[in-house]
C-alpha positions as CSV (number, residue, x, y, z in Angstrom):
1,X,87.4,74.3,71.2
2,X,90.3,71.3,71.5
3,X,89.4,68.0,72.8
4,X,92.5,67.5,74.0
5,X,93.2,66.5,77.7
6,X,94.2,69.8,79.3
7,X,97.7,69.0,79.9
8,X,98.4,68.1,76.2
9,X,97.4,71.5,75.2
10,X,99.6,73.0,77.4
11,X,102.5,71.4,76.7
12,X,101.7,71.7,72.9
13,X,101.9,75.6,73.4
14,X,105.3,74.8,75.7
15,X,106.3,73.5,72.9
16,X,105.7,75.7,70.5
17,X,107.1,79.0,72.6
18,X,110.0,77.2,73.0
19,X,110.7,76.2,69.9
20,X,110.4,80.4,69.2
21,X,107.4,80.7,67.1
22,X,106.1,83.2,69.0
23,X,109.3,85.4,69.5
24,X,109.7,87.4,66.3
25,X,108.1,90.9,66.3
26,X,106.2,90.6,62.6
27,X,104.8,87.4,63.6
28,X,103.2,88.9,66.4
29,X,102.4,91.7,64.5
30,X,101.0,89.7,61.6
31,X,98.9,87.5,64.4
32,X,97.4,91.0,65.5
33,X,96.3,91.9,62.1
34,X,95.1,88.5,61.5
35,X,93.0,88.8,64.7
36,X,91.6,92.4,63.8
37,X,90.2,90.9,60.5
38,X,89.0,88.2,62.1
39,X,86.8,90.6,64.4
40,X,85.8,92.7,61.9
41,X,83.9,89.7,60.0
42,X,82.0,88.4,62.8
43,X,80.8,91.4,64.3
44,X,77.6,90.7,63.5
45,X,77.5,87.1,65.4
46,X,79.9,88.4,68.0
47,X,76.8,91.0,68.7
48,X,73.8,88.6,68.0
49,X,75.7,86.3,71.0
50,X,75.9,89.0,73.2
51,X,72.3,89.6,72.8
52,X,71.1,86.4,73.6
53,X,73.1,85.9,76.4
54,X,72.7,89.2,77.7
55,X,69.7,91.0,75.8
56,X,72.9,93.7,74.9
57,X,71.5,96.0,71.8
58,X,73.7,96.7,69.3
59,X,74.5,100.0,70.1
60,X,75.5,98.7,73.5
61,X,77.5,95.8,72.5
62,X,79.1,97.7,69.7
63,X,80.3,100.4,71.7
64,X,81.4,98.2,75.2
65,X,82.7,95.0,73.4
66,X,83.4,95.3,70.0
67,X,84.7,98.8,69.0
68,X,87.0,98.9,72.7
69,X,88.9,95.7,71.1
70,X,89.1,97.0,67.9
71,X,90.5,100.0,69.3
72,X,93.1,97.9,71.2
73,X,94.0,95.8,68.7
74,X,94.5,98.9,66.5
75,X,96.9,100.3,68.8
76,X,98.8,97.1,69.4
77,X,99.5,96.9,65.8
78,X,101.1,100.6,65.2
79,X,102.9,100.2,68.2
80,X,104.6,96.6,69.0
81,X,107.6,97.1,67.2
82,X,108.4,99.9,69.4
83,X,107.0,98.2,72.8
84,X,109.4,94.9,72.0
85,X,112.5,97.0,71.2
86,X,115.4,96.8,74.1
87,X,115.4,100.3,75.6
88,X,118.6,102.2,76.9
89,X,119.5,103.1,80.2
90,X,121.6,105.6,81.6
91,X,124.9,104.4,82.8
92,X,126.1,105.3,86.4
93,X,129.5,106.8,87.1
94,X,130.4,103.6,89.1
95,X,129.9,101.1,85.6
96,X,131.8,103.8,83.3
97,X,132.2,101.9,80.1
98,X,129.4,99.9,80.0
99,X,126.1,100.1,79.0
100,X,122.8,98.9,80.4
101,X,119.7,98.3,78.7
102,X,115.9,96.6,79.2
103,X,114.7,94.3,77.3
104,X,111.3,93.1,76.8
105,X,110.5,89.0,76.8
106,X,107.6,87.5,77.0
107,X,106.7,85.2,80.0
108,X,105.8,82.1,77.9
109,X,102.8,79.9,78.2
110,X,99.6,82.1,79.6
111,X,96.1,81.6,80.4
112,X,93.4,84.0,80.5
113,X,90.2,83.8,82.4
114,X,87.3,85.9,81.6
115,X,83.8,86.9,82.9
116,X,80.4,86.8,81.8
117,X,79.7,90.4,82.1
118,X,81.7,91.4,79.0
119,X,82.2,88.3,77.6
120,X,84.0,89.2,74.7
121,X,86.0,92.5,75.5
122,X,87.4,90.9,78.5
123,X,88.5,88.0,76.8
124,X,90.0,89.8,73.8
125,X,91.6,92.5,75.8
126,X,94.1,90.8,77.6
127,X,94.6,88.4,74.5
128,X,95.8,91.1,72.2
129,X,98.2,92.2,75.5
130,X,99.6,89.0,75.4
131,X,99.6,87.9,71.7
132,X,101.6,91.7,71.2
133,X,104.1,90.6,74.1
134,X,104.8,87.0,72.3
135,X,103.6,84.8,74.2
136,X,101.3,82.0,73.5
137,X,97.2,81.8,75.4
138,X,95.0,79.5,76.8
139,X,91.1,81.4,76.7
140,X,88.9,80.0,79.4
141,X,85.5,82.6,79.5
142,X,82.5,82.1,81.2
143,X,80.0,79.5,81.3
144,X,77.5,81.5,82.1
145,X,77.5,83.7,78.8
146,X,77.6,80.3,76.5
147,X,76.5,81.8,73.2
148,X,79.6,84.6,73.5
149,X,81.7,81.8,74.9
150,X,80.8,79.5,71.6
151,X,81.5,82.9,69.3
152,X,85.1,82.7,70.6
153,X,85.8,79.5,69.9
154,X,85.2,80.0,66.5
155,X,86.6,83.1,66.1
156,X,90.0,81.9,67.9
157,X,89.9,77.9,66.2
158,X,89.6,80.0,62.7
159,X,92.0,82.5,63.7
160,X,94.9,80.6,65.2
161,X,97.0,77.6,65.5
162,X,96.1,76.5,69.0
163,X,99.7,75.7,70.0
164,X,99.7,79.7,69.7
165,X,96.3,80.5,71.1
166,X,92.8,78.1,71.7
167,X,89.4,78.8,73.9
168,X,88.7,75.8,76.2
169,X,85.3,76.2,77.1
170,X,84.0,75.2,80.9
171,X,82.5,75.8,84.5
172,X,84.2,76.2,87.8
173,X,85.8,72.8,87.4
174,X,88.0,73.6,84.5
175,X,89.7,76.8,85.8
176,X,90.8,74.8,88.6
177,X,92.3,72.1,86.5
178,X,93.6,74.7,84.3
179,X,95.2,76.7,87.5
180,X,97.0,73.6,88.6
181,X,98.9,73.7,85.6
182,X,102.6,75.4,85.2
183,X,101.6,78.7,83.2
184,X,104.1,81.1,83.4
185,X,101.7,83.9,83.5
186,X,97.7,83.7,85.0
187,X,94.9,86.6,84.0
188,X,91.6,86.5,85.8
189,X,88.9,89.1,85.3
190,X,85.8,88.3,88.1
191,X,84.8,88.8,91.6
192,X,87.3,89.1,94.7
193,X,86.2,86.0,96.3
194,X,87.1,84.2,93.3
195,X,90.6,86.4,92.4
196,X,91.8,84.8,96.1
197,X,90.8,81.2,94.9
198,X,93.1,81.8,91.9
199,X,95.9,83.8,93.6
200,X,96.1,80.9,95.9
201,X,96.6,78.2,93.2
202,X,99.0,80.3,91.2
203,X,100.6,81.1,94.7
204,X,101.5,76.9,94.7
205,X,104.0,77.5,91.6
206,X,104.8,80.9,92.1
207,X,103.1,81.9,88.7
208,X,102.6,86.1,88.3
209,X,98.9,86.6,88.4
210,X,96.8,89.6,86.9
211,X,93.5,90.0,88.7
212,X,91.0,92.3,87.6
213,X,88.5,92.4,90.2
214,X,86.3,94.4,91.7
215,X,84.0,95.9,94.7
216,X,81.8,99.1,95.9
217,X,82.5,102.5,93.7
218,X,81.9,105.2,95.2
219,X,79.8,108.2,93.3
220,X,80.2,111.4,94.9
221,X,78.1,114.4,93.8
222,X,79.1,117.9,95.1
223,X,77.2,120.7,95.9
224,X,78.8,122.4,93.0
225,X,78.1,119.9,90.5
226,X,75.8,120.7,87.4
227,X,73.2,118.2,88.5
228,X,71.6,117.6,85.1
229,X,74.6,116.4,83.5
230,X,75.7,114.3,86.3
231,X,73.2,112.4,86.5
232,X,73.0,111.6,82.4
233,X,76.6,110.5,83.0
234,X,75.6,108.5,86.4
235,X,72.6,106.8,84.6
236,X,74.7,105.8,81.6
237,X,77.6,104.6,84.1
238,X,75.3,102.6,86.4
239,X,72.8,101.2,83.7
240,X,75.0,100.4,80.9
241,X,74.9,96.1,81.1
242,X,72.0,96.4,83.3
243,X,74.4,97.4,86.1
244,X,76.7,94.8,85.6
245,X,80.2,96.3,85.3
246,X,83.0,95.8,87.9
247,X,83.4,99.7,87.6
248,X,79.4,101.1,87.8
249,X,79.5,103.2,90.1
250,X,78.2,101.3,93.2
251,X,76.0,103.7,95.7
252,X,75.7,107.7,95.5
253,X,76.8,110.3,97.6
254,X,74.9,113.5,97.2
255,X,75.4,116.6,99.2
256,X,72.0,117.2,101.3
257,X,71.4,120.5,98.6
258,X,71.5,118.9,95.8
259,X,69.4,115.3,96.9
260,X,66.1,116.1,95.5
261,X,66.9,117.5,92.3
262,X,69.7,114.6,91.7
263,X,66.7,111.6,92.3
264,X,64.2,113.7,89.9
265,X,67.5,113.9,87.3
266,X,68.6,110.4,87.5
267,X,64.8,109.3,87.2
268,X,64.5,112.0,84.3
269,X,67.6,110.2,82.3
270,X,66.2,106.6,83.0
271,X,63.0,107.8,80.8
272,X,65.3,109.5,78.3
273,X,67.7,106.4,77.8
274,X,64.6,103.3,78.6
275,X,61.6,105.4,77.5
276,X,58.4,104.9,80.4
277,X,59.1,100.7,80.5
278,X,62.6,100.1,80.9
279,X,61.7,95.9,80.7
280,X,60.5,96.4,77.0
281,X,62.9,98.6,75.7
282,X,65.1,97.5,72.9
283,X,68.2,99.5,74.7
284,X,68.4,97.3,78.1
285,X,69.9,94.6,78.9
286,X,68.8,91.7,81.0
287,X,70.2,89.9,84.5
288,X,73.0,86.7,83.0
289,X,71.2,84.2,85.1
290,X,68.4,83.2,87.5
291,X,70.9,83.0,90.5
292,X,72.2,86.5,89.8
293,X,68.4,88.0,89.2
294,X,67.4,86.0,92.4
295,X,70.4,87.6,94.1
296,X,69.4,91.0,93.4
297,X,65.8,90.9,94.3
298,X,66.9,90.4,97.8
299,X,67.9,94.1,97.9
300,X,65.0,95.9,97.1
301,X,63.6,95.8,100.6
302,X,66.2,97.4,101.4
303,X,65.6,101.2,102.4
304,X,62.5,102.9,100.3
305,X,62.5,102.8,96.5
306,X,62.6,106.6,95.1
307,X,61.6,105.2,91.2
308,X,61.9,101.7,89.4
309,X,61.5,98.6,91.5
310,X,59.8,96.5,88.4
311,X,60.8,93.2,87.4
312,X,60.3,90.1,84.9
313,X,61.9,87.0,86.3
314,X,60.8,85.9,82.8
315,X,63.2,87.4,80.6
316,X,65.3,88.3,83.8
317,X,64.8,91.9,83.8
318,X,64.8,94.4,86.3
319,X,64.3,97.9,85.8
320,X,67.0,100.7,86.2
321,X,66.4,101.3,90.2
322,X,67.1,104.0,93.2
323,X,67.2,103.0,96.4
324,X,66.8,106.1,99.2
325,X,66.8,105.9,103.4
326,X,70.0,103.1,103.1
327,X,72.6,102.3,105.7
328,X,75.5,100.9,105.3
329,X,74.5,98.2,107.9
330,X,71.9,96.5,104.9
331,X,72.9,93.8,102.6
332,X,73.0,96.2,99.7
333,X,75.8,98.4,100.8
334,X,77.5,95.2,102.1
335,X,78.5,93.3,99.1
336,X,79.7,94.5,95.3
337,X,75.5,95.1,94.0
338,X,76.3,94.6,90.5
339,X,73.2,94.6,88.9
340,X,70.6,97.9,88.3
341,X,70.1,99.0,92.4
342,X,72.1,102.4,92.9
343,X,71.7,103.6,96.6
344,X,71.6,106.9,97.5
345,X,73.1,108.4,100.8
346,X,73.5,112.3,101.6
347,X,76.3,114.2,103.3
348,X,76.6,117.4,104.6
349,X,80.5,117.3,105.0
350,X,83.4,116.0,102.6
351,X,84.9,114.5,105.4
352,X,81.8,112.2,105.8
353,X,82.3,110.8,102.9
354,X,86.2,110.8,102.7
355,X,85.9,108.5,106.2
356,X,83.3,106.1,104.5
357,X,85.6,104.9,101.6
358,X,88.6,104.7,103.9
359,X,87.6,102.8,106.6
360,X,86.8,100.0,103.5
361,X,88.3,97.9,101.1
362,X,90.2,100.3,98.1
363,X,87.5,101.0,95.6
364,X,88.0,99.9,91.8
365,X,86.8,103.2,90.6
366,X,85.8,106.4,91.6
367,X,83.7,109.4,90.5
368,X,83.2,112.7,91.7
369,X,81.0,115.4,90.2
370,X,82.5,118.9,91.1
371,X,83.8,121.8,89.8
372,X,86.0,122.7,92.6
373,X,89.6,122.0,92.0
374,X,90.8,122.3,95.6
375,X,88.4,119.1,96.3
376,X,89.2,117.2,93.5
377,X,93.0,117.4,94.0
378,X,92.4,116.7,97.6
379,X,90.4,113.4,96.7
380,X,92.8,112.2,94.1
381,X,95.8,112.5,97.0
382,X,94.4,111.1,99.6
383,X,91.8,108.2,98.7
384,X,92.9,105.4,96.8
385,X,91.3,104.0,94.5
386,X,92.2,102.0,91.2
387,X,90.9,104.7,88.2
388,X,88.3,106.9,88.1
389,X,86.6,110.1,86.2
390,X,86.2,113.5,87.6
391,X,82.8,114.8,86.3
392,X,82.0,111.3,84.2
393,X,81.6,107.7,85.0
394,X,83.0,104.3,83.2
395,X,85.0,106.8,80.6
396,X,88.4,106.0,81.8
397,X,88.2,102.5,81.2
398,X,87.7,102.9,77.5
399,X,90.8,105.0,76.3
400,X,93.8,102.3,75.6
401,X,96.4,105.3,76.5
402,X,95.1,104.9,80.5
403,X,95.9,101.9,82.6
404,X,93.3,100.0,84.1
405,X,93.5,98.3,87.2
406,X,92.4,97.8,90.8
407,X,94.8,98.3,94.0
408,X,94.3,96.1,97.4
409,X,90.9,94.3,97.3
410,X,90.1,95.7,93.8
411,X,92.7,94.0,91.8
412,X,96.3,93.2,91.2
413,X,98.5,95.0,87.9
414,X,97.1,97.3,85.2
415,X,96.5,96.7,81.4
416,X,95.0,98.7,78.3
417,X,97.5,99.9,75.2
418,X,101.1,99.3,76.1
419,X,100.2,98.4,79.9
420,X,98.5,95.1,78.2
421,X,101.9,94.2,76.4
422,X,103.4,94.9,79.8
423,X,101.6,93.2,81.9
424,X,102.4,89.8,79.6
425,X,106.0,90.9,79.3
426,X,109.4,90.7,81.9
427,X,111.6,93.4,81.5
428,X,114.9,91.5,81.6
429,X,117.8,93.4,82.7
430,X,120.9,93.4,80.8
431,X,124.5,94.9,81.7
432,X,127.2,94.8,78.7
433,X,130.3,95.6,80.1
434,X,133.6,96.7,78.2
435,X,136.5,94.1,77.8
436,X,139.1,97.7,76.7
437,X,139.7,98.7,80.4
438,X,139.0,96.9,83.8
439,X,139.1,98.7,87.0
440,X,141.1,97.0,89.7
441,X,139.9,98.6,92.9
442,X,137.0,96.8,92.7
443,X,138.3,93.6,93.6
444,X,139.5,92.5,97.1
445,X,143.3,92.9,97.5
446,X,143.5,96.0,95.4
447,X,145.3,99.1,96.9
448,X,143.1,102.4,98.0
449,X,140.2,100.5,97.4
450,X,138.2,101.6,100.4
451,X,139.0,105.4,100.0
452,X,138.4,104.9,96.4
453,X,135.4,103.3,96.6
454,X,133.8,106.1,99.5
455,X,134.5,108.5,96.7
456,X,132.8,106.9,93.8
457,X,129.7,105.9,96.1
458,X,129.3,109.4,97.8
């Protein structure tokens, strides 16, 4: 971590973009394989962090931290040449002779802002994006996560020079300083009310922002659905990080059929993943902090509890919970739960459902459990939503060839693969027109040039 002023560092990385260290496509290359070695040797303290900031097992933290970036970083490295080269575009019959193309350049000078929940995917994610894209990083992650947070420094001090990319470590005070500075590109992964905070200090300058936020996804089981299998795939989506990802899903809706059997299911996969005592199994993670544990015990008095419930304040754990008789007029169905607490609601009707996500904020994710085509093409037309699986849950964040993003409440731009490199990248427009031949109706004065010109633009 530098122990610079802020403002040093960041015009030390000015500096060093403009003097065009970052530009050349093998250097970024080279920095990308650099970075996936550097990975690879500290995988085991990149995985001991995450379990002691959030109890993560190593399955876990392998499969949603470590092996996602690896994967990315992977891809990056195949690929960038191809991403960074100009790309031809047609020419139109009113610019005969010339030729247009679009040419990728990075935006300069970037900072990334991560959360705690994924402490080091989310960081390393949108680094590689950038890094691939040429331009230079500033990592801020979360405070609350400070063993992950201490990983990264290393990782990125050993890694990098850090006019070209360095971790400043730092609570609520720091991303504000850091956001009043010029960046030329900001990217913040965290909670909506937070995304506004930094959309309105980037606002001030104009900057581009990338937020990755957030809110309620939806979960819609069908009377078709095979029940069993749905709820395997529910219970790993929901309980995965104790319930803390931005795209769990957030609350059920199970057709009136299928209710019962779905609860016995869900509780039936609990016991499978957790064994009989969730709190002392080796596969769970706990609650980040006291505040957000605290938070979360205020919903279970919320409706009836159909299984789980327990908790240890202790090692801040709280067992994989349904919640059953809920409203959307309760705390728990008014705010983004993130945390174990899946309510359930019934429907007899589609359109039930279809009226309930509508009339609310556009949903990060969504999934829906069916086998009939007619519905799922009807869902995927007419409710927005930022990704989602038919039939699985958290799946389509993890492949790098999908984008990932939110839309209205839930986020701003897309990354993953080459939408990362885009979404560090301007695509700069450029026209090269031929010096052989010059038309003169298109200047003023020129004969016919009205009639000629109704012609060509028909």
């Amino acid at each position: 971590m530098t122990t610079l002023p802020f403002h040093e560092v960041f015009a030390q990385q000015q500096a060093y973009f403009r003097a065009g260290r970052t530009l050349h496509v093998n250097e970024r290359r080279q920095a990308l394989i650099t970075l996936q070695a550097a990975i690879r040797r500290m995988e085991q303290p990149i995985m001991q962090a995450l379990q002691q900031d959030l109890g993560k097992s190593q399955g876990e933290a392998y499969m949603t931290e470590v092996g996602v970036v690896l994967d990315e970083v992977r891809m990056a490295i195949k690929h960038v040449r191809r991403w960074a080269k100009p790309r031809k575009v047609r020419t139109a019959l009113t610019h005969v002779g010339s030729r247009g193309m679009i040419v990728p350049e990075p935006y300069g000078c970037t900072l990334i802002i991560s959360p705690w929940n994924y402490p080091f995917q989310l960081a390393i994610a949108p680094l590689i994006g950038a890094i691939a894209a040429g331009n230079t990083a500033i990592l801020k992650p979360s405070e609350l996560t400070p063993h992950t947070s201490a990983c990264l420094a290393k990782l990125i001090r050993d890694t990098f020079d850090p006019q070209h990319v360095t971790v400043i470590e730092g609570g609520a005070e720091t991303s504000q300083q850091l956001t009043a500075l010029p960046f030329d590109h900001i990217f913040f992964t965290g909670s909506v009310a937070i995304g506004k905070i930094i959309m309105q200090a980037a606002a001030k300058r104009l900057t581009p922002v990338t937020l990755e936020l957030g809110g309620k996804s939806p979960c819609v089981v069908h009377a078709d659905a095979d029940i069993r299998l749905a709820a395997k795939r529910i219970a790993f989506g929901k309980w995965t990080n104790a319930g803390q990802t931005c795209v769990a899903p957030d609350y059920i809706y199970v057709h009136r059929s299928r209710y019962d059997e779905l609860i016995h299911e869900l509780e039936r996969a609990v016991q499978q993943f957790f064994g009989e005592d969730p709190l002392n199994s080796g596969e769970y993670a706990s609650i980040v902090s006291k505040r957000h544990f605290e938070r979360l015990a205020t919903f279970m008095d919320n409706g009836a509890i159909a299984f789980g419930g327990s908790s240890d304040a202790t090692t801040r754990r709280m067992s994989p919970t349904v919640l059953t008789d809920v409203t959307w007029e309760m705390p728990v169905m008014q705010e983004e739960i993130f945390g174990p607490i899946l309510p359930v609601l019934t429907y007899d009707s589609f359109e039930e459902v279809e009226r309930a996500i509508i009339e609310r904020p556009k949903p990060l994710a969504l999934y829906l459990f069916t086998n009939d085509r007619q519905l799922e093409q009807h869902v995927i037309s007419r409710i927005s939503f930022g990704g989602g699986c038919i039939n699985d849950t958290l799946m389509h964040f993890a492949t790098p060839y999908l984008p990932f993003g939110g839309v209205g409440e839930s986020g701003i731009g897309r990354y993953h693969g080459h939408f990362s490199f885009q979404a560090f990248s301007h695509e700069k427009s450029v026209l090269r027109q031929t010096t052989w031949f010059d038309f003169s109706f298109r200047y003023p004065g020129s004969k016919h040039r009205f009639q000629l010109m109704r012609k060509l633009f028909k």
